[in-house]
N, CA, C, O and CB atoms as a CASP TS submission, in Angstrom:
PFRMAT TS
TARGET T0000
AUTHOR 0000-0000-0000
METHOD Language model
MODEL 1
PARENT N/A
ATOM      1  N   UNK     1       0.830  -1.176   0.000  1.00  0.00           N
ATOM      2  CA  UNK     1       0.000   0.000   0.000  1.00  0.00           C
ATOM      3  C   UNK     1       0.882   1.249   0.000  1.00  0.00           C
ATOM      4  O   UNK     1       2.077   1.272   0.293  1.00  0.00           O
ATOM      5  CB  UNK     1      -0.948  -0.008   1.208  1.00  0.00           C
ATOM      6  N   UNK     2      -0.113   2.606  -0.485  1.00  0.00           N
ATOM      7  CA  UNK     2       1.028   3.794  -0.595  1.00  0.00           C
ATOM      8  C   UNK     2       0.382   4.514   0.321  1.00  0.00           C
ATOM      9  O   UNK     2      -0.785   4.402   0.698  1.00  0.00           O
ATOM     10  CB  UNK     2       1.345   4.648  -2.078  1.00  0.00           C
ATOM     11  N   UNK     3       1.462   5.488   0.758  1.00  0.00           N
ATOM     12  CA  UNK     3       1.002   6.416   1.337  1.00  0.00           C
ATOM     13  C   UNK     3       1.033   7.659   0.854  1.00  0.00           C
ATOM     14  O   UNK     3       2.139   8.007   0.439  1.00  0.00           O
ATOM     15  CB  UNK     3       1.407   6.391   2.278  1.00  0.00           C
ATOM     16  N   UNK     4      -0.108   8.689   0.750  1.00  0.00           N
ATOM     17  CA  UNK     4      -0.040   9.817   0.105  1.00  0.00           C
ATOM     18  C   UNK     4       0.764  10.437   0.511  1.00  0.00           C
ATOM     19  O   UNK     4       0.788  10.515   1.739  1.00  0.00           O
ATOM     20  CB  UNK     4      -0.935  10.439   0.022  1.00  0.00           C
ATOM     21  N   UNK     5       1.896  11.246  -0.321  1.00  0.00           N
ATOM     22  CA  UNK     5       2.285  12.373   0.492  1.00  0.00           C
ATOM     23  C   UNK     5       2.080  14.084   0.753  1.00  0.00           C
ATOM     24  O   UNK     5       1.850  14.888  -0.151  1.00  0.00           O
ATOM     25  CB  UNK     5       3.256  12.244   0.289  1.00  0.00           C
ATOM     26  N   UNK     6       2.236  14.454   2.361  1.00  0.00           N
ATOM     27  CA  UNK     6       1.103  15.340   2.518  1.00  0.00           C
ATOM     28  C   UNK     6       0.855  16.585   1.710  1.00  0.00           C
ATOM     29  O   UNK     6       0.012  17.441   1.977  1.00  0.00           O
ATOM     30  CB  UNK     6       1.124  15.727   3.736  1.00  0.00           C
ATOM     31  N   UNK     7       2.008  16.586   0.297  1.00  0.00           N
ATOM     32  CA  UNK     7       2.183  17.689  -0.520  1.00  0.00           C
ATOM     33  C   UNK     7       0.670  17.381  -1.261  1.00  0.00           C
ATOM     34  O   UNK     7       0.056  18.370  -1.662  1.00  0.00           O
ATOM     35  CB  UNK     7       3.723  17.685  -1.525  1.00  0.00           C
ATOM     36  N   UNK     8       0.027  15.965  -1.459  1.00  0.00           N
ATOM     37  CA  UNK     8      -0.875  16.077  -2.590  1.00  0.00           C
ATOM     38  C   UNK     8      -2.013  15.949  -1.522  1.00  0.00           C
ATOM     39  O   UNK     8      -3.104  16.220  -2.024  1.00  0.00           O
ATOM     40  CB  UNK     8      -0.757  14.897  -3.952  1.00  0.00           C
ATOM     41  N   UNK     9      -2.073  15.652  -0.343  1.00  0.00           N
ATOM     42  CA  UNK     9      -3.144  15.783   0.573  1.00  0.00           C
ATOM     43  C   UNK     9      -3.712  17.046   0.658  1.00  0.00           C
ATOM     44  O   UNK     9      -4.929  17.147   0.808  1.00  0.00           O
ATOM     45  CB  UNK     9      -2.779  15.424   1.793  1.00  0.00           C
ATOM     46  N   UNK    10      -2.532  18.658   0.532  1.00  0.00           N
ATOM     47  CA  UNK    10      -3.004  19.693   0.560  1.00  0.00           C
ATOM     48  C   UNK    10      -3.439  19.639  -0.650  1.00  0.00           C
ATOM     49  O   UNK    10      -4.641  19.420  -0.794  1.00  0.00           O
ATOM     50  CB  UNK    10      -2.310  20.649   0.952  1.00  0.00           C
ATOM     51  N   UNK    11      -2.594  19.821  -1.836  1.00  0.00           N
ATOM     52  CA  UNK    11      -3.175  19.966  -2.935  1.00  0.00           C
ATOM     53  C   UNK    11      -4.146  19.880  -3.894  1.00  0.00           C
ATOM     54  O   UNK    11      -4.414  20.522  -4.910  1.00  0.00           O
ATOM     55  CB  UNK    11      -2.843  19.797  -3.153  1.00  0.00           C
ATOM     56  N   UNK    12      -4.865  18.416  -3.020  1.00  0.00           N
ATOM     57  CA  UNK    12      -6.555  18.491  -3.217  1.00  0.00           C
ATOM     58  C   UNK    12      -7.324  18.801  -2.361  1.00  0.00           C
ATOM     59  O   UNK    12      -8.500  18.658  -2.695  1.00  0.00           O
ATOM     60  CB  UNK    12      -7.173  17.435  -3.519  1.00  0.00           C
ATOM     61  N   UNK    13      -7.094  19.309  -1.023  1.00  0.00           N
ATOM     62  CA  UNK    13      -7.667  20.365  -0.399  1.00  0.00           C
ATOM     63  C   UNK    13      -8.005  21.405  -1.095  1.00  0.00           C
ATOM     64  O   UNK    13      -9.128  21.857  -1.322  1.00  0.00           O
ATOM     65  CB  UNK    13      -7.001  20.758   0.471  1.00  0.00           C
ATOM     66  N   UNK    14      -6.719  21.854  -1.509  1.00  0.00           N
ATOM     67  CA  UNK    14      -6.912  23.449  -2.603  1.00  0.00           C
ATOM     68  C   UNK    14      -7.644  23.095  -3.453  1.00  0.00           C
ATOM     69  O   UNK    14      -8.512  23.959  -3.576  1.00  0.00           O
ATOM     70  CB  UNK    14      -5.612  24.175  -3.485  1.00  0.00           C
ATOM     71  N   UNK    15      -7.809  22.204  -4.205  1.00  0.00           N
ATOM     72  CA  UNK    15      -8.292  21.987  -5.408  1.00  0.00           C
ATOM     73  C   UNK    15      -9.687  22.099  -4.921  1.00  0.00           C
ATOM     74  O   UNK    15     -10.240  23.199  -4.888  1.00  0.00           O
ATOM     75  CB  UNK    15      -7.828  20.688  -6.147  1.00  0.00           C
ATOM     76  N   UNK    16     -10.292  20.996  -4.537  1.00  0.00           N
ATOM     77  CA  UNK    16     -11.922  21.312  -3.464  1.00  0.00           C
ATOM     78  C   UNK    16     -12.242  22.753  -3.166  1.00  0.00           C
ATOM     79  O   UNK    16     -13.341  23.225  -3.459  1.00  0.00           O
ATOM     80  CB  UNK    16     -11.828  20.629  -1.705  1.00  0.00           C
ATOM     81  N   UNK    17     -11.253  23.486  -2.564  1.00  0.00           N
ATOM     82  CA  UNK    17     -11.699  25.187  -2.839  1.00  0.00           C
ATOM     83  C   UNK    17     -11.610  25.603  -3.580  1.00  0.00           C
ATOM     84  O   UNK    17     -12.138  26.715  -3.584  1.00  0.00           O
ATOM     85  CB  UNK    17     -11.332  26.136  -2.398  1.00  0.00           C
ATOM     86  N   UNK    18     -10.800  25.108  -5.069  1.00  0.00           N
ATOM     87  CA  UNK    18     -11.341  26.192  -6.357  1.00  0.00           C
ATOM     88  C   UNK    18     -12.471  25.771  -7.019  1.00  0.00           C
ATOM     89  O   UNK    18     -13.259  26.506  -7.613  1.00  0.00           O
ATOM     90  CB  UNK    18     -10.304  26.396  -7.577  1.00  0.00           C
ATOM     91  N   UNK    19     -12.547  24.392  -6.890  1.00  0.00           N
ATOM     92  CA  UNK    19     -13.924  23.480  -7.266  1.00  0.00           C
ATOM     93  C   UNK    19     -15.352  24.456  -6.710  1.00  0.00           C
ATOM     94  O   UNK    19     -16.318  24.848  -7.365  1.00  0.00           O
ATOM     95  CB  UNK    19     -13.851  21.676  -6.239  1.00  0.00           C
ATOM     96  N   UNK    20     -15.101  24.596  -5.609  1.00  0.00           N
ATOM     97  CA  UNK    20     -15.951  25.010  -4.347  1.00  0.00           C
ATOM     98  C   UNK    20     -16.478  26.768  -5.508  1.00  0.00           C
ATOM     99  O   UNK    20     -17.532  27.185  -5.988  1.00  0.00           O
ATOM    100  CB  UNK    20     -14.577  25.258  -2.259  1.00  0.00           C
ATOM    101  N   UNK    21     -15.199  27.202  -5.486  1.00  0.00           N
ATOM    102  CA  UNK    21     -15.737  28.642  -6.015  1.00  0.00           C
ATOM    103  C   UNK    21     -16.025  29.139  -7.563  1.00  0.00           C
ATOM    104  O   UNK    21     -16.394  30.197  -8.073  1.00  0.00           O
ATOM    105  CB  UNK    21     -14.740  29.587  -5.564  1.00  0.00           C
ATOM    106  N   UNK    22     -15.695  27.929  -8.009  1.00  0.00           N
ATOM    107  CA  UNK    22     -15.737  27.844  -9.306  1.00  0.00           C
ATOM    108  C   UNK    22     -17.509  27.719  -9.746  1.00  0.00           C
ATOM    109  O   UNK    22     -18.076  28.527 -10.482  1.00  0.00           O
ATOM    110  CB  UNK    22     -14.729  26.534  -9.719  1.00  0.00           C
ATOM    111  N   UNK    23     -18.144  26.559  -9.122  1.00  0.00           N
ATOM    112  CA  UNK    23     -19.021  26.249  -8.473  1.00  0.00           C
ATOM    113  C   UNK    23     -20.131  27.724  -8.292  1.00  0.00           C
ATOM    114  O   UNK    23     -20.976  28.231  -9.029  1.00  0.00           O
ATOM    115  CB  UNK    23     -18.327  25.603  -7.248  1.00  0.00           C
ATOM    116  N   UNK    24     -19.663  28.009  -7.083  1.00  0.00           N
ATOM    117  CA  UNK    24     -19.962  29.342  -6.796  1.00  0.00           C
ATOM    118  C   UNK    24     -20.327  30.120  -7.729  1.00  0.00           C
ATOM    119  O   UNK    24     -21.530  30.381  -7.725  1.00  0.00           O
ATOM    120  CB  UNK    24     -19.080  29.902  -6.276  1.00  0.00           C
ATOM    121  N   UNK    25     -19.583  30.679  -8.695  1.00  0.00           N
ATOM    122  CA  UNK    25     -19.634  31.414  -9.778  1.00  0.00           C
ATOM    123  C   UNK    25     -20.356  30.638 -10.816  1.00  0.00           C
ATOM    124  O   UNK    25     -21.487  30.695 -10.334  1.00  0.00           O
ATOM    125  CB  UNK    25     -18.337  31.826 -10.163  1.00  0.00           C
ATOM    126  N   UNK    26     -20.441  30.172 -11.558  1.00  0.00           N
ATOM    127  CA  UNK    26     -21.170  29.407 -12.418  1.00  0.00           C
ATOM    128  C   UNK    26     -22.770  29.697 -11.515  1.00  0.00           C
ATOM    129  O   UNK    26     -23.279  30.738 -11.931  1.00  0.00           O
ATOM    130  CB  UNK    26     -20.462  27.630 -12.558  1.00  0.00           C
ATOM    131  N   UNK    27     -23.534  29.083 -10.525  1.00  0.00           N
ATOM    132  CA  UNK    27     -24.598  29.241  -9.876  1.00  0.00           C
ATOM    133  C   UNK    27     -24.981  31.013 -10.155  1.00  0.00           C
ATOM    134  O   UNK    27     -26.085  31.249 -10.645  1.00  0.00           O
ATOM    135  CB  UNK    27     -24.299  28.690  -8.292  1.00  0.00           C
ATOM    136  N   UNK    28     -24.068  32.180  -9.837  1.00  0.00           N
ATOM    137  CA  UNK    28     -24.182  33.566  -9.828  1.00  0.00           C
ATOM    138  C   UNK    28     -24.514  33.348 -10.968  1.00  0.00           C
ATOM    139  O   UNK    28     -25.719  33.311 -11.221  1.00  0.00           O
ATOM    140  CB  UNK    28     -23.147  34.548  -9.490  1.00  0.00           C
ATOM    141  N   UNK    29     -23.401  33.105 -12.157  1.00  0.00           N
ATOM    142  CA  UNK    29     -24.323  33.628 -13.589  1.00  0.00           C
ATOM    143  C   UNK    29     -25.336  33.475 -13.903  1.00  0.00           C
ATOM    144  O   UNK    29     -26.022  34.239 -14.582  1.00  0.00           O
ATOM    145  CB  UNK    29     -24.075  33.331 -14.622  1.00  0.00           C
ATOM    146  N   UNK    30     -25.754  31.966 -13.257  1.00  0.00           N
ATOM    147  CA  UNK    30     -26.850  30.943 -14.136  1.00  0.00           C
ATOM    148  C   UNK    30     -28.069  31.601 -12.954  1.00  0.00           C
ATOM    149  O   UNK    30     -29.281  31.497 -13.143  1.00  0.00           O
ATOM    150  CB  UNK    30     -26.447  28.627 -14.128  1.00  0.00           C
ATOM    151  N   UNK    31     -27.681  32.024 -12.195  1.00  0.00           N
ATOM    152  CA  UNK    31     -28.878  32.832 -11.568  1.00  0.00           C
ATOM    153  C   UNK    31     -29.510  34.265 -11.932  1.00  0.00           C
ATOM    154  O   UNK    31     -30.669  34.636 -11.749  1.00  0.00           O
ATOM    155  CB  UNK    31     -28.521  33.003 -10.311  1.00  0.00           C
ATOM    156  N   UNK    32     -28.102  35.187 -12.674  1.00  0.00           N
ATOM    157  CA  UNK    32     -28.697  36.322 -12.862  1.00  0.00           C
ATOM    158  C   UNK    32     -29.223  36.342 -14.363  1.00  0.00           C
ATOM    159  O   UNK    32     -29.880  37.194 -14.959  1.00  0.00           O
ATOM    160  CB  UNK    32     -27.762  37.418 -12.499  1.00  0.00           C
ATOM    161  N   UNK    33     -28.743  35.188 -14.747  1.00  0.00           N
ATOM    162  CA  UNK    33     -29.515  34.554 -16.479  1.00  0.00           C
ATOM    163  C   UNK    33     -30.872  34.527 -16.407  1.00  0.00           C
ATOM    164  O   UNK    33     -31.658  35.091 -17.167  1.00  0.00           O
ATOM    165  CB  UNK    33     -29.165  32.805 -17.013  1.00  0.00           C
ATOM    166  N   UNK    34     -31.161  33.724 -15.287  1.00  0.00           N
ATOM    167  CA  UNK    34     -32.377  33.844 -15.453  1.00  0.00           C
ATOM    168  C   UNK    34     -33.260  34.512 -14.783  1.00  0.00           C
ATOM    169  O   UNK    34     -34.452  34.438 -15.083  1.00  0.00           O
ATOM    170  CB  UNK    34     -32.702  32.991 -15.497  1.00  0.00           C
ATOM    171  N   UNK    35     -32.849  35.217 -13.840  1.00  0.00           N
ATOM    172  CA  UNK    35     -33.660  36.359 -13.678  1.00  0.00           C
ATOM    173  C   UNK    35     -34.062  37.870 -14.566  1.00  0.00           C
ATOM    174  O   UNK    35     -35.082  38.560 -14.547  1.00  0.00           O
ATOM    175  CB  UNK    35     -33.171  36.648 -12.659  1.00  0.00           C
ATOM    176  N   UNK    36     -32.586  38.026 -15.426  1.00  0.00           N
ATOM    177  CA  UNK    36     -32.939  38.814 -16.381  1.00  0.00           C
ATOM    178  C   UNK    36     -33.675  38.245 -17.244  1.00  0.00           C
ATOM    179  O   UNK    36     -34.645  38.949 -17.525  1.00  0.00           O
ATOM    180  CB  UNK    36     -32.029  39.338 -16.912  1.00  0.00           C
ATOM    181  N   UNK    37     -33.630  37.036 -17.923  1.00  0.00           N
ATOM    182  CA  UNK    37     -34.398  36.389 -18.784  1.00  0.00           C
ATOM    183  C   UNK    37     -36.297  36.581 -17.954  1.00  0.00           C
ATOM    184  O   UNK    37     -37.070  37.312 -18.572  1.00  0.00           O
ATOM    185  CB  UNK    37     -33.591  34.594 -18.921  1.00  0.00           C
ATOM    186  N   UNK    38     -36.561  36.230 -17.286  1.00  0.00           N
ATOM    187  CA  UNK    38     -38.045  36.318 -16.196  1.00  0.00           C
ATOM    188  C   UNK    38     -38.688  37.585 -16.558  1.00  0.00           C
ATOM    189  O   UNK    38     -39.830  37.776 -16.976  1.00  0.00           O
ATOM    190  CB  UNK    38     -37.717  36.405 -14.319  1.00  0.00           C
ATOM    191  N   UNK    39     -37.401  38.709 -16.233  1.00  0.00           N
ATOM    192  CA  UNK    39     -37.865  40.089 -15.858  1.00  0.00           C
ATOM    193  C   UNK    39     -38.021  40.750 -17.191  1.00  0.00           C
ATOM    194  O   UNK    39     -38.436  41.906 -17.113  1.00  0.00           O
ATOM    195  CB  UNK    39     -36.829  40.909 -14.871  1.00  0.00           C
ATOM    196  N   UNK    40     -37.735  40.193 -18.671  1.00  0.00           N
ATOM    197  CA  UNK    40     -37.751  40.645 -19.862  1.00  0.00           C
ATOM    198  C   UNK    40     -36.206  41.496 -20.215  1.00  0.00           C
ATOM    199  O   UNK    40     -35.958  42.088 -21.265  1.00  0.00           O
ATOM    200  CB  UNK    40     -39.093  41.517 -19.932  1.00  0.00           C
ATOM    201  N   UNK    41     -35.406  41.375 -19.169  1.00  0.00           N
ATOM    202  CA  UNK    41     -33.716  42.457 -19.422  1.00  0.00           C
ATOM    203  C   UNK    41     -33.541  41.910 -20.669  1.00  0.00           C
ATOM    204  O   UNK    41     -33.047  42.872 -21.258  1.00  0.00           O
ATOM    205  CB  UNK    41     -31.984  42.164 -18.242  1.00  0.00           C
ATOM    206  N   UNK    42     -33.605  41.076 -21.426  1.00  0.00           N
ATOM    207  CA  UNK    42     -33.193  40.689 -22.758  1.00  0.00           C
ATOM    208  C   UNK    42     -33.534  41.106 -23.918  1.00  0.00           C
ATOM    209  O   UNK    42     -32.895  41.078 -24.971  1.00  0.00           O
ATOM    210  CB  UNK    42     -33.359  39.701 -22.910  1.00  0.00           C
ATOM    211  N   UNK    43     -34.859  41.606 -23.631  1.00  0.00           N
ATOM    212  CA  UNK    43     -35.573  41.956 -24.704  1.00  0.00           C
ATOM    213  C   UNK    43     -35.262  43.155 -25.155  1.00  0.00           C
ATOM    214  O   UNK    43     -35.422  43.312 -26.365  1.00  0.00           O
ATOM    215  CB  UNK    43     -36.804  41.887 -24.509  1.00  0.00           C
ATOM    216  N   UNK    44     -34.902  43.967 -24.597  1.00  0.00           N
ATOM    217  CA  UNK    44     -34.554  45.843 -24.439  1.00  0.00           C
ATOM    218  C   UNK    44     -33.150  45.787 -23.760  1.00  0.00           C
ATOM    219  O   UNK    44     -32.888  45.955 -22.569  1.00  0.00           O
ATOM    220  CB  UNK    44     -35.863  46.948 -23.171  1.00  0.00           C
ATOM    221  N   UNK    45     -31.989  45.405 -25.197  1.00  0.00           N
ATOM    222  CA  UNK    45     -30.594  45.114 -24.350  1.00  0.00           C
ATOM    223  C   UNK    45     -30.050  46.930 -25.010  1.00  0.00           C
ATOM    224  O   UNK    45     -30.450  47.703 -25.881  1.00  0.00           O
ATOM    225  CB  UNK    45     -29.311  43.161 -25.080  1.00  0.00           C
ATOM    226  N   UNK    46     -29.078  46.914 -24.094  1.00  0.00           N
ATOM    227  CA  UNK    46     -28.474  48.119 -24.636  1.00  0.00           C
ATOM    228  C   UNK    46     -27.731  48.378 -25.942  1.00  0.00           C
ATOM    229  O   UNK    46     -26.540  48.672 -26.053  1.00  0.00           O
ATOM    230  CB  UNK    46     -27.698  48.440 -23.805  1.00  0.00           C
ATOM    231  N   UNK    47     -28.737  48.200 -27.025  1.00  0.00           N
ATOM    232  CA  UNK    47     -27.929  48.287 -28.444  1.00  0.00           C
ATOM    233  C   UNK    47     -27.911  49.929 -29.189  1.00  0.00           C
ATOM    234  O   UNK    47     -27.811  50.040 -30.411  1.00  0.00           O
ATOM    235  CB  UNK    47     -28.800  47.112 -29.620  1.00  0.00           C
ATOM    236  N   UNK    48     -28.006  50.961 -28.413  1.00  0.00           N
ATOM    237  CA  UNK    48     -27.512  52.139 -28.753  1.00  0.00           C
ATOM    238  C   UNK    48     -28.099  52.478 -30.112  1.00  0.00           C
ATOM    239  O   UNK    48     -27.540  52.997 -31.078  1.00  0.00           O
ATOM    240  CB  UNK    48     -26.048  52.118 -28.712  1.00  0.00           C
ATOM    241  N   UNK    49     -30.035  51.846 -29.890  1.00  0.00           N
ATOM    242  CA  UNK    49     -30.832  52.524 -30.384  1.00  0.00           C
ATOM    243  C   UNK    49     -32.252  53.331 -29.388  1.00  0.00           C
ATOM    244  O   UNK    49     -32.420  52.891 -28.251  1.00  0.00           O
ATOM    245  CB  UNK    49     -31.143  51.602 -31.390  1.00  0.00           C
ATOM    246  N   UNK    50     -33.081  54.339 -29.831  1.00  0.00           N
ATOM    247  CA  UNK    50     -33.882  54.669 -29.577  1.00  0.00           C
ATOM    248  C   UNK    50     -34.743  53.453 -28.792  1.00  0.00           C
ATOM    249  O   UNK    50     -35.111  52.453 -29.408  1.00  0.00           O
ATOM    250  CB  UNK    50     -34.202  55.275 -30.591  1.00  0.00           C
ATOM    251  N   UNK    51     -34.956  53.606 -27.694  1.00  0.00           N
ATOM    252  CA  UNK    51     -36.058  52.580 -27.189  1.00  0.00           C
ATOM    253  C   UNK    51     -37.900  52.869 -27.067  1.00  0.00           C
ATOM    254  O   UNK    51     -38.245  53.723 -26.250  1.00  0.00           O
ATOM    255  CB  UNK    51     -35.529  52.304 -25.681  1.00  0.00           C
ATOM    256  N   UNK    52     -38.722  52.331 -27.673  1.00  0.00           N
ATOM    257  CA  UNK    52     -39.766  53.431 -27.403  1.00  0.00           C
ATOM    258  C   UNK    52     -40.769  52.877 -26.115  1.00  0.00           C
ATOM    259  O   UNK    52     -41.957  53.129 -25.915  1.00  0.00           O
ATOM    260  CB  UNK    52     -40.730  53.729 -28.925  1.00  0.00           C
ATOM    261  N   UNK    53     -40.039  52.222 -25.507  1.00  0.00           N
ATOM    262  CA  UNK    53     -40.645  51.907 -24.130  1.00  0.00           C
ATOM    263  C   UNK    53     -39.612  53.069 -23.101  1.00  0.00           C
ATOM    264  O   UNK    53     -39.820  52.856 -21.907  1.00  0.00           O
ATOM    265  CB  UNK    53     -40.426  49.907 -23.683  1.00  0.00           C
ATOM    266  N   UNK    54     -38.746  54.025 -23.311  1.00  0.00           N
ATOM    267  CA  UNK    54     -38.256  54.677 -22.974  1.00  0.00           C
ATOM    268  C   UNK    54     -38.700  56.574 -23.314  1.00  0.00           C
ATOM    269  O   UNK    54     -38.095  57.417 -22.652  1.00  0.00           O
ATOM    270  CB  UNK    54     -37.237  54.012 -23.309  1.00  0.00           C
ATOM    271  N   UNK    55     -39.781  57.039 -24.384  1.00  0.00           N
ATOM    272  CA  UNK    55     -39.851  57.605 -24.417  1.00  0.00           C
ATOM    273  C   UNK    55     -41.452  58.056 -24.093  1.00  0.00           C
ATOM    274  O   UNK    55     -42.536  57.552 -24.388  1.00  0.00           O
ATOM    275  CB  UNK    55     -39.142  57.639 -25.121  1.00  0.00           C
ATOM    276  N   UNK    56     -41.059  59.228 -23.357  1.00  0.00           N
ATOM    277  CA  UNK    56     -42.622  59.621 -22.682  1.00  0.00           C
ATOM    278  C   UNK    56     -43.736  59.362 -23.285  1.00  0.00           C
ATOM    279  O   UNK    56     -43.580  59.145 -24.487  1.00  0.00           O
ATOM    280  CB  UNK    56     -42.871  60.972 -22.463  1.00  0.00           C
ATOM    281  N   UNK    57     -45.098  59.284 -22.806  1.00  0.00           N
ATOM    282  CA  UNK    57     -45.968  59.458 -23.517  1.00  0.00           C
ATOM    283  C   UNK    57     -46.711  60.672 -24.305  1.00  0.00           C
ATOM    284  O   UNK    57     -47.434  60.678 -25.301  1.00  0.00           O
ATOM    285  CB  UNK    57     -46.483  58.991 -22.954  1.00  0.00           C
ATOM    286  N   UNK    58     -46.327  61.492 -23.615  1.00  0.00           N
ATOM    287  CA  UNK    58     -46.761  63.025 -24.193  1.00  0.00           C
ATOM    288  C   UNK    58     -45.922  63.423 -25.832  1.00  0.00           C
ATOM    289  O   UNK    58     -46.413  63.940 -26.835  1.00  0.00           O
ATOM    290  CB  UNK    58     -46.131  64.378 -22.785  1.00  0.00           C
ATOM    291  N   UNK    59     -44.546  62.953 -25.583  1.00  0.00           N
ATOM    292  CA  UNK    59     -43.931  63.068 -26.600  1.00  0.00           C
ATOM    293  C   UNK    59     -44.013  62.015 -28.014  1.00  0.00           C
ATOM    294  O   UNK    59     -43.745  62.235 -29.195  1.00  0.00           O
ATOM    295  CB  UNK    59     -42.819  63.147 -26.042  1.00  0.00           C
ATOM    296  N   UNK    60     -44.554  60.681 -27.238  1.00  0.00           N
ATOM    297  CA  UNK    60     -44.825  60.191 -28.654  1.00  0.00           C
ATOM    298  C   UNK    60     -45.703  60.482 -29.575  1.00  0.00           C
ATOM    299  O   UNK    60     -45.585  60.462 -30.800  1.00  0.00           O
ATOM    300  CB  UNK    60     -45.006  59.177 -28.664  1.00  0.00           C
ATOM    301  N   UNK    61     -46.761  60.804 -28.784  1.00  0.00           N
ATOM    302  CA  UNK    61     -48.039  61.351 -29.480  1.00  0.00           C
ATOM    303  C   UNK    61     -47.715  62.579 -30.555  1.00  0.00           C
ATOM    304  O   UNK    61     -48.424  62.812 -31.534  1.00  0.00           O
ATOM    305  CB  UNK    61     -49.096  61.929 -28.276  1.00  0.00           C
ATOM    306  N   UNK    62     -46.494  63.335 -30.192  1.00  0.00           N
ATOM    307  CA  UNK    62     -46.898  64.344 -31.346  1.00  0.00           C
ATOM    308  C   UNK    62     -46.213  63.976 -32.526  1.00  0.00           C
ATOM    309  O   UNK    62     -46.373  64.625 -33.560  1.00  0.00           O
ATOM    310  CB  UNK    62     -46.556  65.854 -31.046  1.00  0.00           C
TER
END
């Protein structure tokens, strides 16, 4: 039988914490995905045109 040595005992310690936050992050995106997706943020993205859900009502009318 072998015995690990304790250089790779830490080393997948560490590894489990980048796993861990890697993890982490992936969940953040895939959460604010779909909340913008829910809330319609997709539909009206910032493409640096006129929006007309952005312009008053008084002013469209004329």
């Amino acid at each position: 039988m072998r015995v690990e040595h304790e250089m790779h005992i830490r080393r997948r310690s560490r590894n489990f914490g980048v796993l861990g936050v890697l993890l982490a992050f992936i969940v953040i995106v895939f959460g604010v995905t779909v909340v913008k997706i829910e809330t319609g943020g997709f539909s009206e993205g910032f493409d640096h045109v006129a929006r007309p859900a952005l312009i008053p009502a008084e002013e469209a009318s004329q």
